[in-house]
C-alpha positions as CSV (number, residue, x, y, z in Angstrom):
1,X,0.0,0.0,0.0
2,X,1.3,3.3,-1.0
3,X,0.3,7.2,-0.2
4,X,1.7,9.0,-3.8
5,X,2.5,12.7,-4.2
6,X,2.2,14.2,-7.6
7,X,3.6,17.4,-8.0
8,X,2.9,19.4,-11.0
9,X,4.1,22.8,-12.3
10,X,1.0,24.0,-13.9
11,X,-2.7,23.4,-14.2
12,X,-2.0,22.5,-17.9
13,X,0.3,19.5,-17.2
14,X,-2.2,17.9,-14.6
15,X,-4.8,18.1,-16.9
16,X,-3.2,16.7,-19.5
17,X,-2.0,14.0,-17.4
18,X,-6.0,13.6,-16.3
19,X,-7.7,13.3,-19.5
20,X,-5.1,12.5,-22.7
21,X,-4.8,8.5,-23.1
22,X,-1.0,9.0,-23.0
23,X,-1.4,11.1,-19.9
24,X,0.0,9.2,-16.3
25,X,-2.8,9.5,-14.0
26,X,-5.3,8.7,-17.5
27,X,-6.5,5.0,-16.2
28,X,-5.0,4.8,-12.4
29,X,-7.8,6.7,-11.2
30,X,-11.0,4.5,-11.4
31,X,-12.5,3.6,-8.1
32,X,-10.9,7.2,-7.2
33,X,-13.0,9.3,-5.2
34,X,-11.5,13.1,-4.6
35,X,-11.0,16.2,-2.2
36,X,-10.3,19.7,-3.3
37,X,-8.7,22.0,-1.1
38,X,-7.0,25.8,-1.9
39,X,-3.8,24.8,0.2
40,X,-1.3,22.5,1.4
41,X,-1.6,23.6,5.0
42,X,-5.0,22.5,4.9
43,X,-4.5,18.5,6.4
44,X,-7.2,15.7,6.3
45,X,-8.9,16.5,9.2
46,X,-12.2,16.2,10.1
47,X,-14.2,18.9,11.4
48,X,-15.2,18.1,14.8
49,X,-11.4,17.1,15.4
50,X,-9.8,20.4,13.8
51,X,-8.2,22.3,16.4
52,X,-9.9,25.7,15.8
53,X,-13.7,23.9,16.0
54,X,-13.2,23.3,19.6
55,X,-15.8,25.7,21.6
56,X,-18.4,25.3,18.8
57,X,-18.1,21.3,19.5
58,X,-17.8,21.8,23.2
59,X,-21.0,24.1,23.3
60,X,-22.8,21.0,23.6
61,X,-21.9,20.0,26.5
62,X,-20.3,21.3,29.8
63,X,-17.1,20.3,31.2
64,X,-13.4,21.4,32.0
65,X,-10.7,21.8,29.8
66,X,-8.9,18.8,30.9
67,X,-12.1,16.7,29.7
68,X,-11.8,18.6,26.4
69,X,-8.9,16.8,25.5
70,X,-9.9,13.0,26.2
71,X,-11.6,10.7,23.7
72,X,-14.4,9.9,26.1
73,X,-16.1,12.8,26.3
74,X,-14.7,13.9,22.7
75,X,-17.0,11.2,21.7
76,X,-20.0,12.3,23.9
77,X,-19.2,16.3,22.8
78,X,-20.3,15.2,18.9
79,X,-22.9,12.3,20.3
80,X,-24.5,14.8,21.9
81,X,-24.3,17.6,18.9
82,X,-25.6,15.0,16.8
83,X,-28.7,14.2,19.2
84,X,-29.2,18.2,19.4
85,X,-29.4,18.3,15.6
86,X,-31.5,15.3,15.4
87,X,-34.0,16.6,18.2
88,X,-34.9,19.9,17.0
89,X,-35.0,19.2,13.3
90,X,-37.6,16.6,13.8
91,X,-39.5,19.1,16.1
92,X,-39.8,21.2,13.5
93,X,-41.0,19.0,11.2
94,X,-37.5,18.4,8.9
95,X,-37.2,15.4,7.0
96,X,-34.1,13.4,8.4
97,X,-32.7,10.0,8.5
98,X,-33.9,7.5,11.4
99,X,-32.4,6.9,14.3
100,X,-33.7,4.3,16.9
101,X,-31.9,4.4,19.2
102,X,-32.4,8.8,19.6
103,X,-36.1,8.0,19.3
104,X,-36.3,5.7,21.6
105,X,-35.1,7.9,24.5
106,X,-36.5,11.3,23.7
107,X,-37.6,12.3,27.0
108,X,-33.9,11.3,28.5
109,X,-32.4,14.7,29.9
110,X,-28.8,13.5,29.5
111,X,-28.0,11.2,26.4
112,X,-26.1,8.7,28.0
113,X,-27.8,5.5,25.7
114,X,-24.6,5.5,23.8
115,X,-22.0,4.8,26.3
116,X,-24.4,2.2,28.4
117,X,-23.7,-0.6,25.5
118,X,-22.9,-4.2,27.2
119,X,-20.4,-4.6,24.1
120,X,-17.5,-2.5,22.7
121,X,-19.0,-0.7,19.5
122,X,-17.7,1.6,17.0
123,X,-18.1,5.7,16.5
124,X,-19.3,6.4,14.2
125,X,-21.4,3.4,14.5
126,X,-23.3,2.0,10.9
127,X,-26.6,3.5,13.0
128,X,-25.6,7.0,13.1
129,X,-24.0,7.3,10.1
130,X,-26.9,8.6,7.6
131,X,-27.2,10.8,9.8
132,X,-23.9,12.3,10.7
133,X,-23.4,12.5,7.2
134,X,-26.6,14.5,6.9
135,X,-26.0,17.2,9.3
136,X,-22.4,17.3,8.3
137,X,-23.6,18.5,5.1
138,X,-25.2,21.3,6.9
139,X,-22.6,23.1,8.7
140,X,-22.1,20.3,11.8
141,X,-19.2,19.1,12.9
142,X,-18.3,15.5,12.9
143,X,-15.5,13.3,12.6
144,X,-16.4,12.6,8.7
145,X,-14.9,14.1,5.7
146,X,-16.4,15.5,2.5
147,X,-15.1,13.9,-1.0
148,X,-17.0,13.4,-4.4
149,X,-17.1,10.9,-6.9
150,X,-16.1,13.4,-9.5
151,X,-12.7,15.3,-10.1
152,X,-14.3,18.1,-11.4
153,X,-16.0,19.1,-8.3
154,X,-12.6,18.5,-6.5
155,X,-10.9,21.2,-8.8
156,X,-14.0,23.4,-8.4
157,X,-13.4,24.0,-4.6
158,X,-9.3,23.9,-4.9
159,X,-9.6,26.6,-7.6
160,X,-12.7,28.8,-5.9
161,X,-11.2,28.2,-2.7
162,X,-7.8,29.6,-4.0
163,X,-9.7,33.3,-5.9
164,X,-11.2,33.9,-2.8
165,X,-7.7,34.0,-1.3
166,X,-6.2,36.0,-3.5
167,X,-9.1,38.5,-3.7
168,X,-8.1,38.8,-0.1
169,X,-4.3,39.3,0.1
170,X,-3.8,39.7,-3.6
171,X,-0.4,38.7,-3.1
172,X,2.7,37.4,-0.4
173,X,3.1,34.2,0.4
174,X,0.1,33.1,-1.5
175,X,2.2,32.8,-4.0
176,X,4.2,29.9,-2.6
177,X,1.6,27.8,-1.7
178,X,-0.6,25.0,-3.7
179,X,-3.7,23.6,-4.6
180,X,-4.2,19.9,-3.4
181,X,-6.5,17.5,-5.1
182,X,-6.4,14.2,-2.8
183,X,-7.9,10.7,-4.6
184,X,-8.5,8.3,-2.3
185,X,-8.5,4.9,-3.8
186,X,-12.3,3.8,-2.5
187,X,-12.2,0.5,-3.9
188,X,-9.3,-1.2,-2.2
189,X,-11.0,0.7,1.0
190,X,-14.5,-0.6,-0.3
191,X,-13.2,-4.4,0.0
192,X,-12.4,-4.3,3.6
193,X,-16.1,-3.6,4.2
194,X,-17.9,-4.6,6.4
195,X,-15.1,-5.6,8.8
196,X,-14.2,-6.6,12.8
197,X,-13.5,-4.2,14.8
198,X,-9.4,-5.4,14.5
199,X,-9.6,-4.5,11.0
200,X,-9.5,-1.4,8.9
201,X,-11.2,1.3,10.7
202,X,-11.8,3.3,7.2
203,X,-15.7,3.5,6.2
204,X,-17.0,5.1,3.4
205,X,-20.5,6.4,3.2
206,X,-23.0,7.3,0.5
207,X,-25.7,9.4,2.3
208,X,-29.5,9.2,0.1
209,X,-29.1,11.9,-2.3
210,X,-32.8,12.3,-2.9
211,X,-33.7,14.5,-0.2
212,X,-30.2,17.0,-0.5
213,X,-30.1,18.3,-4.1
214,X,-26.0,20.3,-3.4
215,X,-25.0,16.3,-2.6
216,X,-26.4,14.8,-5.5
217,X,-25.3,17.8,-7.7
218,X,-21.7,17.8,-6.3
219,X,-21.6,13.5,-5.9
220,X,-20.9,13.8,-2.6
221,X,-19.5,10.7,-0.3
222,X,-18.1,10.8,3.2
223,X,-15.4,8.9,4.7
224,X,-14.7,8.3,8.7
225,X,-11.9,6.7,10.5
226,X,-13.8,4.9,13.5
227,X,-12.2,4.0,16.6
228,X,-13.8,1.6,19.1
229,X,-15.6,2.8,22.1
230,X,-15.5,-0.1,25.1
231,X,-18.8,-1.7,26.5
232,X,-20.0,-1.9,30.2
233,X,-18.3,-5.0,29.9
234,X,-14.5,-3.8,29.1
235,X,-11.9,-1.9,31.5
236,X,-12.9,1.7,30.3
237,X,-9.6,2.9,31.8
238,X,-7.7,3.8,29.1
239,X,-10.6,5.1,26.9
240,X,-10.7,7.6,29.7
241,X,-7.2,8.4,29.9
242,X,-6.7,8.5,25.9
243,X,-6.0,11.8,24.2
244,X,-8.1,12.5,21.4
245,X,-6.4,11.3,17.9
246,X,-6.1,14.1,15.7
247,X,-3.8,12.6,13.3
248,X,-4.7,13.5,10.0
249,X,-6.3,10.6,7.2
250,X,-3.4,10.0,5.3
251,X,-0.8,9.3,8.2
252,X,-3.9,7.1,9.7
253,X,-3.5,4.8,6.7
254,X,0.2,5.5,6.6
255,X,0.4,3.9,10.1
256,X,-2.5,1.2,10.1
257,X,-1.1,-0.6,6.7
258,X,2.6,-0.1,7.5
259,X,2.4,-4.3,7.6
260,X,1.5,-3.5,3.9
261,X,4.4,-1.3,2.8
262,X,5.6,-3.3,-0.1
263,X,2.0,-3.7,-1.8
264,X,2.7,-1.2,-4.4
265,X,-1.4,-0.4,-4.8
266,X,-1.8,3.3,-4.4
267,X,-4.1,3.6,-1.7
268,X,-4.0,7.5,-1.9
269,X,-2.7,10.2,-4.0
270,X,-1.6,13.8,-3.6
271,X,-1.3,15.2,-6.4
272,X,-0.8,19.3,-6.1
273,X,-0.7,22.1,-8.2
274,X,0.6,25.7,-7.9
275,X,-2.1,28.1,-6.5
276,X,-1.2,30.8,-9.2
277,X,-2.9,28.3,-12.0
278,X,-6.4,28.8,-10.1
279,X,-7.4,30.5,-12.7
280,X,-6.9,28.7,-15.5
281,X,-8.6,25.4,-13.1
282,X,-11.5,27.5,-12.6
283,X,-11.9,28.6,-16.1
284,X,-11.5,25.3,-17.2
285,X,-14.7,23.1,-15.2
286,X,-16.5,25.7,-15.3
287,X,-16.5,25.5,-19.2
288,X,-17.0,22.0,-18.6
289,X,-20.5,22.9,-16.5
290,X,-19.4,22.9,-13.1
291,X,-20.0,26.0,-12.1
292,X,-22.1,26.7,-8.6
293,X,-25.1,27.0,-10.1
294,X,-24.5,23.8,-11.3
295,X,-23.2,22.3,-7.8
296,X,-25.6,24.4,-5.6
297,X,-29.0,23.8,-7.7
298,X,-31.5,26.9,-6.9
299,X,-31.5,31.0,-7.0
300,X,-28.6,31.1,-4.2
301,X,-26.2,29.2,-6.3
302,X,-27.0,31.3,-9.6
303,X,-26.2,34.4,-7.5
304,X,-23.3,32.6,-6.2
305,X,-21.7,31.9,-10.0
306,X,-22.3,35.6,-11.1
307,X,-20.6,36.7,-7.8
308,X,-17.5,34.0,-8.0
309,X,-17.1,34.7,-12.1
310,X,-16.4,38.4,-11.2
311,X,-13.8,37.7,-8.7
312,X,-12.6,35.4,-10.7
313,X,-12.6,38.1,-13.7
314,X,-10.8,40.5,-10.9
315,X,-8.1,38.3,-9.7
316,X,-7.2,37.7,-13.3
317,X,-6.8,41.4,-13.7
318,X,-4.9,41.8,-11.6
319,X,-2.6,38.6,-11.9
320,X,-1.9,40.1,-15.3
321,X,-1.2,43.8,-14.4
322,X,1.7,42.5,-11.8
323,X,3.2,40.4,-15.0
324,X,3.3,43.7,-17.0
């Protein structure tokens, strides 16, 4: 098992690479899903475990800063969030994904159901995850990251994500950094599905697209790295003595398949490209019909493509006026 970085020095050799027959990446990427982001700081974290996400995790529950850094309550913090979001969107009548188990204690005033299991279990457990992946969709933090099927979308965010940089510093060390389109190979994942909890922790998840038009339009799939949680019936010692694992995804897999270091499949690929070709990335899909009206169907995401074709327009301008 390998993690690969690609590094290339302009927008025009990746795609070329992408799409030409002779190109390197043209057939290695089926069973590829993909993440676009405008910079190489940017690691693959989830939400929920990202450093500057703390207090608007913790606001769901009260405790001291010690217990802020265990996985124990870690794991209650989102459980809890999660039961919030699930409580008062049924309430008021929103259409969400069923969960037993939150159902079935409603009138509980502390949500403890989750951590009085006989057995050890996995977070985020095959129960919850519709709906995790549901409200992470909407702004909630969770321990599950956003990727699509489609490349396109990938470069859409890297590139959009990169102009609305620039519009804001214009220029410094923007200039140094790069855009990073991650493809995780989903199919060698896929077929160590379902598993025991002593194998790989990676799940992949497909929410229902019928009832979220931006997931369907941006083919949208999740991926978590679970972690067991111990039963009633295991020493919980050092569950509540653990730090909580922010370790980004690709060190994760790094780690977990070290026994696999001479399997030369390509579990994961970094491929990155200098944030100065945004442009041209953006221009590209969006001539290809991915622009955000496309990705966010309705009026707002209309608005939204006049508004980001401008800036794009603007940082052009001015990317131009510096050459001269």
């Amino acid at each position: 098992m390998q993690i690969k970085e690609i590094c290339f020095e302009n927008f025009d050799d990746f795609i070329k690479s992408l799409v030409l027959p002779s190109g390197d990446l043209f057939n290695k990427l089926n069973g590829f899903i993909f993440r676009g982001v405008s910079s190489g700081k940017y690691e693959l974290i989830p939400s929920a475990l990202r450093e500057q996400n703390r207090e608007k995790l913790w606001k769901s529950i009260e405790c001291d800063e010690i217990m802020k850094e265990l996985e124990y309550w870690q794991i209650q913090a989102e459980y809890s969030l999660i039961r919030e979001f699930y409580r008062l969107a049924n309430q008021k009548g929103l259409k969400i994904p069923k969960v037993q188990v939150i159902s079935n204690n409603f009138a509980t005033l502390m949500p403890f159901e989750l951590f009085i299991r006989e057995n050890d279990y996995l977070w985020v457990g095959e129960e919850f995850e519709e709906l995790v992946a549901f409200a992470q969709h909407y702004g909630l933090p969770t321990r599950m990251l956003d990727w699509t099927f489609d490349i396109n979308v990938a470069m859409y965010f890297a590139s959009i994500g990169s102009i609305k940089e620039y519009s804001m510093e214009k220029e410094g060390n923007i200039e140094k950094d790069v855009m990073v389109i991650w493809a995780l190979n989903a199919q060698y994942f896929q077929s160590r599905h379902p598993y025991p909890l002593n194998m790989a922790p990676l799940s992949l998840v497909v929410p229902s697209y019928s009832d979220n038009p931006n997931l369907r339009a941006q083919k949208g799939i999740l991926s978590q790295w679970r972690i067991v949680v111990p039963g009633n019936g295991s020493d919980t010692t050092e569950m509540l003595t653990k730090k909580v694992d922010r370790t980004p995804l690709d060190q994760l897999i790094t780690k977990f398949y070290e026994r696999e270091k001479f399997d030369e499949t390509v579990a994961l690929y970094k491929l990155t490209i200098p944030k100065g070709e945004c442009i041209d990335m953006y221009n590209y899909i969006q001539k290809m019909g991915y622009g955000a009206a496309s990705l966010f169907p309705g009026y707002d995401g209309v608005v939204k493509e006049i508004s980001e074709s401008k800036m794009c327009r603007d940082v052009g301008r001015h990317h131009n006026e510096n050459k001269v």
